[in-house]
DSSP file (Angstrom, degrees, kcal/mol; ACC not computed):
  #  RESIDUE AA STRUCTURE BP1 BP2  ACC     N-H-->O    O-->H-N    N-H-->O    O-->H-N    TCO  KAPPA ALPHA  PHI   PSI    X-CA   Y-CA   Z-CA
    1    1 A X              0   0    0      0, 0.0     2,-0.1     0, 0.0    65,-0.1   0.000 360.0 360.0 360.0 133.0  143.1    2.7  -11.5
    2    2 A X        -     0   0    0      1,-0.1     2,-0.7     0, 0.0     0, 0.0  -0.470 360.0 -96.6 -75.6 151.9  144.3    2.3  -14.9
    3    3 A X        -     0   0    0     -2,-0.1     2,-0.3     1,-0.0    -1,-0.1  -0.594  33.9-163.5 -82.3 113.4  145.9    5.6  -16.5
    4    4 A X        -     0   0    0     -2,-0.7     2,-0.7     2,-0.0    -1,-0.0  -0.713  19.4-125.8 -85.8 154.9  144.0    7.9  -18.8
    5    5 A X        +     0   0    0     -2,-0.3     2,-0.3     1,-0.0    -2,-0.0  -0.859  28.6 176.4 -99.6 136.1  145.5   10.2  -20.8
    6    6 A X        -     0   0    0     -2,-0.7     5,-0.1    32,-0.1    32,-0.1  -0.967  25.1-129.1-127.8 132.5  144.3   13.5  -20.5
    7    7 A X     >  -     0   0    0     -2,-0.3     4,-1.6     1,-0.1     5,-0.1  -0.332  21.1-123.0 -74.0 156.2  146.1   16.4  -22.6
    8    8 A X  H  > S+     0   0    0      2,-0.3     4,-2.7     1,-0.2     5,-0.3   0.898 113.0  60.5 -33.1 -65.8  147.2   19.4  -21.1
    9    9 A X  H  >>S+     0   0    0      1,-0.2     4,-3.2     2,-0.2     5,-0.6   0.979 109.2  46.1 -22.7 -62.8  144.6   21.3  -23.9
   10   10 A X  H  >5S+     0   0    0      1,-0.2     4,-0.8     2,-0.2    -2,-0.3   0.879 113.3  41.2 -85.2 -24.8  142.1   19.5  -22.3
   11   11 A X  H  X5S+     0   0    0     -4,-1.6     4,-2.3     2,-0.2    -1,-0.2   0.740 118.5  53.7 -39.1 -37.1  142.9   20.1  -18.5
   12   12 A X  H  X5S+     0   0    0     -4,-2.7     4,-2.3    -3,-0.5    -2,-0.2   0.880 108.5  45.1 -75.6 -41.9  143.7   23.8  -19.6
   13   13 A X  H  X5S+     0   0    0     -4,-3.2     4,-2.3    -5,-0.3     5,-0.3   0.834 111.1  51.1 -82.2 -22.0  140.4   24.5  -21.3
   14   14 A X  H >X<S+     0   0    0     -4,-0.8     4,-3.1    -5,-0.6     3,-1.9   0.947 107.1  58.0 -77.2 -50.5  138.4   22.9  -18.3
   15   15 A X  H >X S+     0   0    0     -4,-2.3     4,-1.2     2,-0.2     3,-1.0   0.757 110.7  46.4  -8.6 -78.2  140.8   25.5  -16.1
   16   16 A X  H 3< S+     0   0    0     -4,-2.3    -1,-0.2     1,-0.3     6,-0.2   0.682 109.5  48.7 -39.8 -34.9  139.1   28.2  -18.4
   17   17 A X  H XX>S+     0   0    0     -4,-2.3     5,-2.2    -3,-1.9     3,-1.1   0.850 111.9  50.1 -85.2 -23.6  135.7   27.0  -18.1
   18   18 A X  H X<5S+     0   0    0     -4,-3.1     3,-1.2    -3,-1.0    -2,-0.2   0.920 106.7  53.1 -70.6 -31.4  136.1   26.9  -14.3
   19   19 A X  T 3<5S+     0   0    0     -4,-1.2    -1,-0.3    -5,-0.4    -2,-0.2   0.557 106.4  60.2 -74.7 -12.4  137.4   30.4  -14.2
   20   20 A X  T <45S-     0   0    0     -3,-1.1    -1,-0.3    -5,-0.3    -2,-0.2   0.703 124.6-105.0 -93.9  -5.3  134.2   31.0  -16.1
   21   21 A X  T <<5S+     0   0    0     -3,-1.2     2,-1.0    -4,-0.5    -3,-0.2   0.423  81.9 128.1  89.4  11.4  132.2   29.8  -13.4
   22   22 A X      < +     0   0    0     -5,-2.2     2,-0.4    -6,-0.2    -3,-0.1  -0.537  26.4 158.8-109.9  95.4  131.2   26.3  -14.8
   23   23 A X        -     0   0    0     -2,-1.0    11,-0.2    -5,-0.1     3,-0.1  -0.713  33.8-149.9-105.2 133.1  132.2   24.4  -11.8
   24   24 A X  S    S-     0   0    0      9,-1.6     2,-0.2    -2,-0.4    10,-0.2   0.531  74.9 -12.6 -90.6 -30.4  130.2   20.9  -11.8
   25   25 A X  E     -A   33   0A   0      8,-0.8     8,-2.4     0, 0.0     2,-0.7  -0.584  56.9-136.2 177.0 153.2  130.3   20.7   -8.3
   26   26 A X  E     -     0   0A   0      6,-0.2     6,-0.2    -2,-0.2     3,-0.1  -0.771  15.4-178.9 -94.7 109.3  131.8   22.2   -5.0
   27   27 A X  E     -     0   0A   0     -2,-0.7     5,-0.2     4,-0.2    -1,-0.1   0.807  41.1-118.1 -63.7 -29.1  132.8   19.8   -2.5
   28   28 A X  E >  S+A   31   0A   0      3,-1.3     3,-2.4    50,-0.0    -1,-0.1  -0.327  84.0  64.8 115.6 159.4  133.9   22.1    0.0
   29   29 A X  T 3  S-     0   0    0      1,-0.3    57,-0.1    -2,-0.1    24,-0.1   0.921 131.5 -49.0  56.7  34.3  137.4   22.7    1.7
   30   30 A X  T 3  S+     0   0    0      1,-0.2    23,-4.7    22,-0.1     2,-0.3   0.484 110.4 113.0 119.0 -46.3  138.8   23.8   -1.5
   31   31 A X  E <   +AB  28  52A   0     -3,-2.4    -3,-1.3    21,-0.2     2,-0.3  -0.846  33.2 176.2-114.3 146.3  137.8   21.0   -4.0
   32   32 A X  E     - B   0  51A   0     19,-2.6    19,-2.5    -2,-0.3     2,-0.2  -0.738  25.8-119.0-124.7 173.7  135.5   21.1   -7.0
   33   33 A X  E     +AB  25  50A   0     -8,-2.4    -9,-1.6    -2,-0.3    -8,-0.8  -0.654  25.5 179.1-106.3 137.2  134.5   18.9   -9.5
   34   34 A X  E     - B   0  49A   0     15,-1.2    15,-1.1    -2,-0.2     2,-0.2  -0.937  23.5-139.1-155.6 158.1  135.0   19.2  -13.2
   35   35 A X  E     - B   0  48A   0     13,-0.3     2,-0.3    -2,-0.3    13,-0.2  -0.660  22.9-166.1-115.2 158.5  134.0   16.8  -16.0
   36   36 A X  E     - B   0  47A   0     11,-1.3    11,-2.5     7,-0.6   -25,-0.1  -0.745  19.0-118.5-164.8 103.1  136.8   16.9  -18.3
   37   37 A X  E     -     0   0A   0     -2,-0.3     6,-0.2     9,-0.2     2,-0.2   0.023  20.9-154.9 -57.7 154.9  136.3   15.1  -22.5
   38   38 A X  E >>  - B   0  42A   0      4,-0.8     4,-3.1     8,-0.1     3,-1.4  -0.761  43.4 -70.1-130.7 147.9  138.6   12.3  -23.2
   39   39 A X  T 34 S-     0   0    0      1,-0.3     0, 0.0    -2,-0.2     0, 0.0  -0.088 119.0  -5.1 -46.0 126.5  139.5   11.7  -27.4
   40   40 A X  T 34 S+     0   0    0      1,-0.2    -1,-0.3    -3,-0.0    -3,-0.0   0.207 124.0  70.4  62.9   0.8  136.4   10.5  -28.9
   41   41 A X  T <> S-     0   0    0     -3,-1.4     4,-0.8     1,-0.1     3,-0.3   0.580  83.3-149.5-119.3 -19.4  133.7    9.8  -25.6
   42   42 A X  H  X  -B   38   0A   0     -4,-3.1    -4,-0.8     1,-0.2     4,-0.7  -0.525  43.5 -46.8  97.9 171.3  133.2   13.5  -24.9
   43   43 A X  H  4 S+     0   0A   0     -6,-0.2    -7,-0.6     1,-0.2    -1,-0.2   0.730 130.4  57.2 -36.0 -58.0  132.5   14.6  -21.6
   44   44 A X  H  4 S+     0   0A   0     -3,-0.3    -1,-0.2     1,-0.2    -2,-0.2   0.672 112.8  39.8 -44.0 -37.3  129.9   12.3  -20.5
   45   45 A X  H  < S+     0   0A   0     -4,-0.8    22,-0.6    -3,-0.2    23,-0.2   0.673 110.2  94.2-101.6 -20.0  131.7    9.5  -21.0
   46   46 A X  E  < S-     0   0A   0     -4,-0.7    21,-1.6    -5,-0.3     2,-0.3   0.770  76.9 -64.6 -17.0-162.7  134.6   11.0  -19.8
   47   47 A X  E     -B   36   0A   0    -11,-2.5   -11,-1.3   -10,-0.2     2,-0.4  -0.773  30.5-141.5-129.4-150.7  136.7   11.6  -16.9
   48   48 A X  E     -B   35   0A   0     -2,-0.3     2,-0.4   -13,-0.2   -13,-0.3  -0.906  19.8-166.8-129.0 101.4  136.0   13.5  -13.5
   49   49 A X  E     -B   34   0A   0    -15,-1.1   -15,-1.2    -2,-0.4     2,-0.5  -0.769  12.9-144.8-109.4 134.7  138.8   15.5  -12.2
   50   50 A X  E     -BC  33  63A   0     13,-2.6    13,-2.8    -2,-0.4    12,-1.4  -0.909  22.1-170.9 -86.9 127.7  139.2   17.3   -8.3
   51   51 A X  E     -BC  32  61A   0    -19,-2.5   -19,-2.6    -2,-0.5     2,-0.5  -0.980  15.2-139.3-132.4 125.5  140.9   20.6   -8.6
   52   52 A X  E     +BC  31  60A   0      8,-2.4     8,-2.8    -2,-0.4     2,-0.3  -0.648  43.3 162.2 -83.9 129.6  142.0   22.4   -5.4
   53   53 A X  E     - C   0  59A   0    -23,-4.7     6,-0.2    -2,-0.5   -23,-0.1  -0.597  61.3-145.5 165.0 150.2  141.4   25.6   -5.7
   54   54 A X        -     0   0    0      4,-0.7     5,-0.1    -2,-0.3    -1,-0.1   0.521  49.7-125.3 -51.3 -11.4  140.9   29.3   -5.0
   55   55 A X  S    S+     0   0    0      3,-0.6    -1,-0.2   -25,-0.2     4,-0.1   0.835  94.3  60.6  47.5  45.5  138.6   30.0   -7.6
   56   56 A X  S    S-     0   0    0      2,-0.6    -1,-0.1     0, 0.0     3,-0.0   0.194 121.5 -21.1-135.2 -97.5  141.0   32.9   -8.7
   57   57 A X  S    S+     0   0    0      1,-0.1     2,-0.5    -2,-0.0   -38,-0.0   0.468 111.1  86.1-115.2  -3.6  144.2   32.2   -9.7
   58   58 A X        +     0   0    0      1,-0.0    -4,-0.7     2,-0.0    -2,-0.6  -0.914  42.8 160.2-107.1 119.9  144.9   29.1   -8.3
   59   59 A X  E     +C   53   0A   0     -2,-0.5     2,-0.4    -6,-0.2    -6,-0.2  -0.760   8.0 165.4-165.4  87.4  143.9   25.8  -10.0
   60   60 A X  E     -C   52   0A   0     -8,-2.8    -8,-2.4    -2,-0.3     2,-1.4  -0.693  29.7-137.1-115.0 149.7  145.4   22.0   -9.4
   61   61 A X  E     +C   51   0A   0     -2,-0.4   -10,-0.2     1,-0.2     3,-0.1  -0.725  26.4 167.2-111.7 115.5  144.5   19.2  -10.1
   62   62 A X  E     +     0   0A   0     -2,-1.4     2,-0.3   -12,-1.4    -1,-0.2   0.785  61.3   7.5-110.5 -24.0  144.8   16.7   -7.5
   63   63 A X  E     -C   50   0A   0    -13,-2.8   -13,-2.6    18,-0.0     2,-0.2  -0.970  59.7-167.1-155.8 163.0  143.0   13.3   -8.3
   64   64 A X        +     0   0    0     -2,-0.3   -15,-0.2   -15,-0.2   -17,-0.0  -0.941   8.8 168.9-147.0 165.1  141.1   11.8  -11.6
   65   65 A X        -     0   0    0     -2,-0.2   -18,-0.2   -17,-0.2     5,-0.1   0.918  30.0-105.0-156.6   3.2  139.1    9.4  -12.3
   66   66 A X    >>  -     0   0    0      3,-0.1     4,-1.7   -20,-0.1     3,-0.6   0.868  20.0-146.9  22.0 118.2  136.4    7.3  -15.1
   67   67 A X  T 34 S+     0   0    0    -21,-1.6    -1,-0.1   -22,-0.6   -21,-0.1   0.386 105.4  57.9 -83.6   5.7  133.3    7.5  -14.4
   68   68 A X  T 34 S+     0   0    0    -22,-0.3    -1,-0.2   -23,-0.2    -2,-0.1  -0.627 112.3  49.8 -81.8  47.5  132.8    3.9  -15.9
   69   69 A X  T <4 S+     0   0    0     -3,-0.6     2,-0.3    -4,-0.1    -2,-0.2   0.102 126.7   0.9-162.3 -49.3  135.8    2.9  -12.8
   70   70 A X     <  -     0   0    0     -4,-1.7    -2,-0.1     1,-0.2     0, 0.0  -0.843  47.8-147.3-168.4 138.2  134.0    4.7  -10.2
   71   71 A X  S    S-     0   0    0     -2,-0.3    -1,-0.2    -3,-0.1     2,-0.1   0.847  77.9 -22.6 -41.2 -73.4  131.2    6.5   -9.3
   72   72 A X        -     0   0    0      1,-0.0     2,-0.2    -7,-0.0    -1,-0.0  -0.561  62.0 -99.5-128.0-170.9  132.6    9.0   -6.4
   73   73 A X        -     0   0    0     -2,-0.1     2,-0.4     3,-0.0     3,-0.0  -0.668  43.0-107.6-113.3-177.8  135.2    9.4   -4.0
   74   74 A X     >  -     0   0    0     -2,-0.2     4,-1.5     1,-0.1     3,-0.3  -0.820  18.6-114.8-118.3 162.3  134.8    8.6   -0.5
   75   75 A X  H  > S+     0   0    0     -2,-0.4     4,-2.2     1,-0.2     5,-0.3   0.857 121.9  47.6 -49.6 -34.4  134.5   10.7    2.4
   76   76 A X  H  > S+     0   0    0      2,-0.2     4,-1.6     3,-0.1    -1,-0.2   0.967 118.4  47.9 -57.0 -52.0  137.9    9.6    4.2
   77   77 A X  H >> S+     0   0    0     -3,-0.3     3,-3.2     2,-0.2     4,-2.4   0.973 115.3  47.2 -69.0 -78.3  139.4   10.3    0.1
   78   78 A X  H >X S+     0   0    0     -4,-1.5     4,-2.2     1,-0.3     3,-1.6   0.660 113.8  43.7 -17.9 -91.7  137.4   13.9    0.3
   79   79 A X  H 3< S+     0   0    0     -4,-2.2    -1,-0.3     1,-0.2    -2,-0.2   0.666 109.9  53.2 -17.4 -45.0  138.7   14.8    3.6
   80   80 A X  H XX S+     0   0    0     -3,-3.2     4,-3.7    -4,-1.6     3,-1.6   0.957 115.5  51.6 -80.6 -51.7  142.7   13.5    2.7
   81   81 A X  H <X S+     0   0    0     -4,-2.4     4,-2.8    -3,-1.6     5,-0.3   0.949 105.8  47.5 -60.9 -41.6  142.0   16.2   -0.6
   82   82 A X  H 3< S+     0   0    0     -4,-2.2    -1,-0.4    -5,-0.5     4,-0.3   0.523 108.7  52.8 -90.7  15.1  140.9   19.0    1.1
   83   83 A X  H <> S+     0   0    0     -3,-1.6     4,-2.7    -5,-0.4    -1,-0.3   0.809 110.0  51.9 -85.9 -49.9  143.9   18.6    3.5
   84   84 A X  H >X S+     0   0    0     -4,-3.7     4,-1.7     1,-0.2     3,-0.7   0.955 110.0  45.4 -27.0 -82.9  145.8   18.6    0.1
   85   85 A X  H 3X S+     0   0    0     -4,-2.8     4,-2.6     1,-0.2     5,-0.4   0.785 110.7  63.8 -26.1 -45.5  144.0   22.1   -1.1
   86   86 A X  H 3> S+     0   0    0     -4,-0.3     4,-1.5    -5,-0.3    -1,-0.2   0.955 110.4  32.3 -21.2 -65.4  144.9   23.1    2.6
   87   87 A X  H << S+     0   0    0     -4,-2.7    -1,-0.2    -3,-0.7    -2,-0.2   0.682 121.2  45.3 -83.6  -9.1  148.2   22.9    1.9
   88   88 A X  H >< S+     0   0    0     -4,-1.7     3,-2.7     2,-0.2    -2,-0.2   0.950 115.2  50.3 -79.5 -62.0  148.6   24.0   -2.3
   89   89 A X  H 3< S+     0   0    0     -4,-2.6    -2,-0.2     1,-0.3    -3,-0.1   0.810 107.0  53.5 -60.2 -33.1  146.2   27.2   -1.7
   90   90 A X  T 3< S+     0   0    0     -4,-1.5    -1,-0.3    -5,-0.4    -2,-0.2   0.443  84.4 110.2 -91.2  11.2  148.3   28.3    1.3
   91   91 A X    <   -     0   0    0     -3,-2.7     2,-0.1     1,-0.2     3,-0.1  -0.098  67.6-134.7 -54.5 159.3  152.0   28.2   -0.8
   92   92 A X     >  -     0   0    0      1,-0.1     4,-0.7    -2,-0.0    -1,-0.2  -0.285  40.5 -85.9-116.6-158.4  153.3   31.7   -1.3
   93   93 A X  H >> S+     0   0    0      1,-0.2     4,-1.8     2,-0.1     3,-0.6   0.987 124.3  56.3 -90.2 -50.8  154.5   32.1   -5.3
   94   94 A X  H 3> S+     0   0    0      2,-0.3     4,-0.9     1,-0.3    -1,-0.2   0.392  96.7  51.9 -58.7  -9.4  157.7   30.9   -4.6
   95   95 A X  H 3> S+     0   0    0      2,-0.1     4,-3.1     3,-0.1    -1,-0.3   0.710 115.0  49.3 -92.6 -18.7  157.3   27.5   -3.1
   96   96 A X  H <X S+     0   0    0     -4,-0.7     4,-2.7    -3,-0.6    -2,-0.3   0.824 108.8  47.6 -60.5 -38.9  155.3   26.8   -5.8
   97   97 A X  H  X S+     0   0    0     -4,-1.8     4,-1.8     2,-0.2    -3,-0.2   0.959 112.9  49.6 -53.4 -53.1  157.9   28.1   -8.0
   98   98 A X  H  < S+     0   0    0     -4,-0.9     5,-0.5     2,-0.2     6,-0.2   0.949 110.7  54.8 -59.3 -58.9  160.4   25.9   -5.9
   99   99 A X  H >X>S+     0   0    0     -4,-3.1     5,-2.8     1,-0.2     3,-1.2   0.946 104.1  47.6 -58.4 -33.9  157.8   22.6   -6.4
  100  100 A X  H 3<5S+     0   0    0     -4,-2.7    -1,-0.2     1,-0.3    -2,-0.2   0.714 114.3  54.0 -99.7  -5.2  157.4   22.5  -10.4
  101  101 A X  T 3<5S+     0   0    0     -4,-1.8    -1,-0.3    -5,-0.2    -2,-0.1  -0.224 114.9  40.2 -90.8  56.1  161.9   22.8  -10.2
  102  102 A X  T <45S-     0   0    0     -3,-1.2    -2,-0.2     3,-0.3    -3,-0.1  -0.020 118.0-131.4-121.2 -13.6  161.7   19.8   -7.9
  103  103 A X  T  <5S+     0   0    0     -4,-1.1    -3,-0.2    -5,-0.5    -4,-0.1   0.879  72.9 126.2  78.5  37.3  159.2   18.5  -10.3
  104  104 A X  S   <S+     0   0    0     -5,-2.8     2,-0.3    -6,-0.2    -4,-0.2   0.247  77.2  26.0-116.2  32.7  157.1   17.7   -7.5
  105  105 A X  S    S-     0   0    0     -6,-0.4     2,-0.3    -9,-0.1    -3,-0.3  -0.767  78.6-147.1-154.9 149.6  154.2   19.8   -9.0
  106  106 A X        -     0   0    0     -2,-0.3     2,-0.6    -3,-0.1    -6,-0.1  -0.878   4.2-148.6-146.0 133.5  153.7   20.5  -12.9
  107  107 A X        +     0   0    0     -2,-0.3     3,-0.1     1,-0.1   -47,-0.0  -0.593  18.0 177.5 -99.5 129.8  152.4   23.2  -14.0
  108  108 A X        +     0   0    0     -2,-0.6     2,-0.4     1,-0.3    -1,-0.1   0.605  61.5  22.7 -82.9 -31.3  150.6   22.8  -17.1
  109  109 A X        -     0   0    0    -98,-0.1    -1,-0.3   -97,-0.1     2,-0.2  -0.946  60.4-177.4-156.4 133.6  149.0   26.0  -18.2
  110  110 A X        -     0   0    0     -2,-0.4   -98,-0.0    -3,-0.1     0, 0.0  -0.821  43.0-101.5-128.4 176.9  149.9   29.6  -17.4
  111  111 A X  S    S+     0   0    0     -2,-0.2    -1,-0.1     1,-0.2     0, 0.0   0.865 123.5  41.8 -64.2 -30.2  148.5   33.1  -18.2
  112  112 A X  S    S+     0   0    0      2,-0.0    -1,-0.2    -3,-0.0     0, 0.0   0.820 103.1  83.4 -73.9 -35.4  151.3   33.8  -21.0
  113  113 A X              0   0    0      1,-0.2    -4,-0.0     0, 0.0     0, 0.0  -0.281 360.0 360.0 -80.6 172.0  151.0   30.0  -22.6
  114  114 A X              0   0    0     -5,-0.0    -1,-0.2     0, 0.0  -102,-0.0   0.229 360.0 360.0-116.9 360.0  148.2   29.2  -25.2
């Protein structure tokens, strides 16, 4: 898959809208679906992100994708994610804390930043 850029803004504001309750769809184990504008195609044309997550305070974003690249994911992919979710959702604050200084997480938006 070729890389899109997607800004931080625009990952942060779909956060918000999931925290509003516009979730695009729930996969289960953990993962939803969110549609998420890229500069100048908008949503629709857009790209499709799975975020593990709590539907509280917790909200990562584990795979992305075009929807002109590919339709869906597959179940073996599904399954692999919500092993992912498993393992993010069940982190205390401080091994999270511990992943984004090993840089093996990055946190992108918090409750203080705009």
């Amino acid at each position: 898959m070729r890389k899109t850029e997607l800004s931080d803004q625009a990952l942060c504001q779909a956060v918000e809208e999931m925290v509003c309750g516009l979730i695009d769809a729930d996969l289960g184990g953990g993962i939803v679906k969110k549609r998420v504008g890229l500069a100048g195609r908008g949503k629709r044309g857009g790209a499709r992100t799975l975020v593990a997550t709590n539907k509280g305070s917790r909200w990562f974003f584990v795979f992305g994708f075009e929807k002109n690249e590919r339709a869906n994911i597959s179940d073996e992919e599904l399954e692999g994610l919500q092993s992912v979710a498993a393992d993010l959702l069940a982190r205390t604050a401080r091994q999270l804390d511990e992943a984004i200084e090993d840089l093996s997480l990055q946190e992108i938006c918090h409750d203080d930043q705009t």
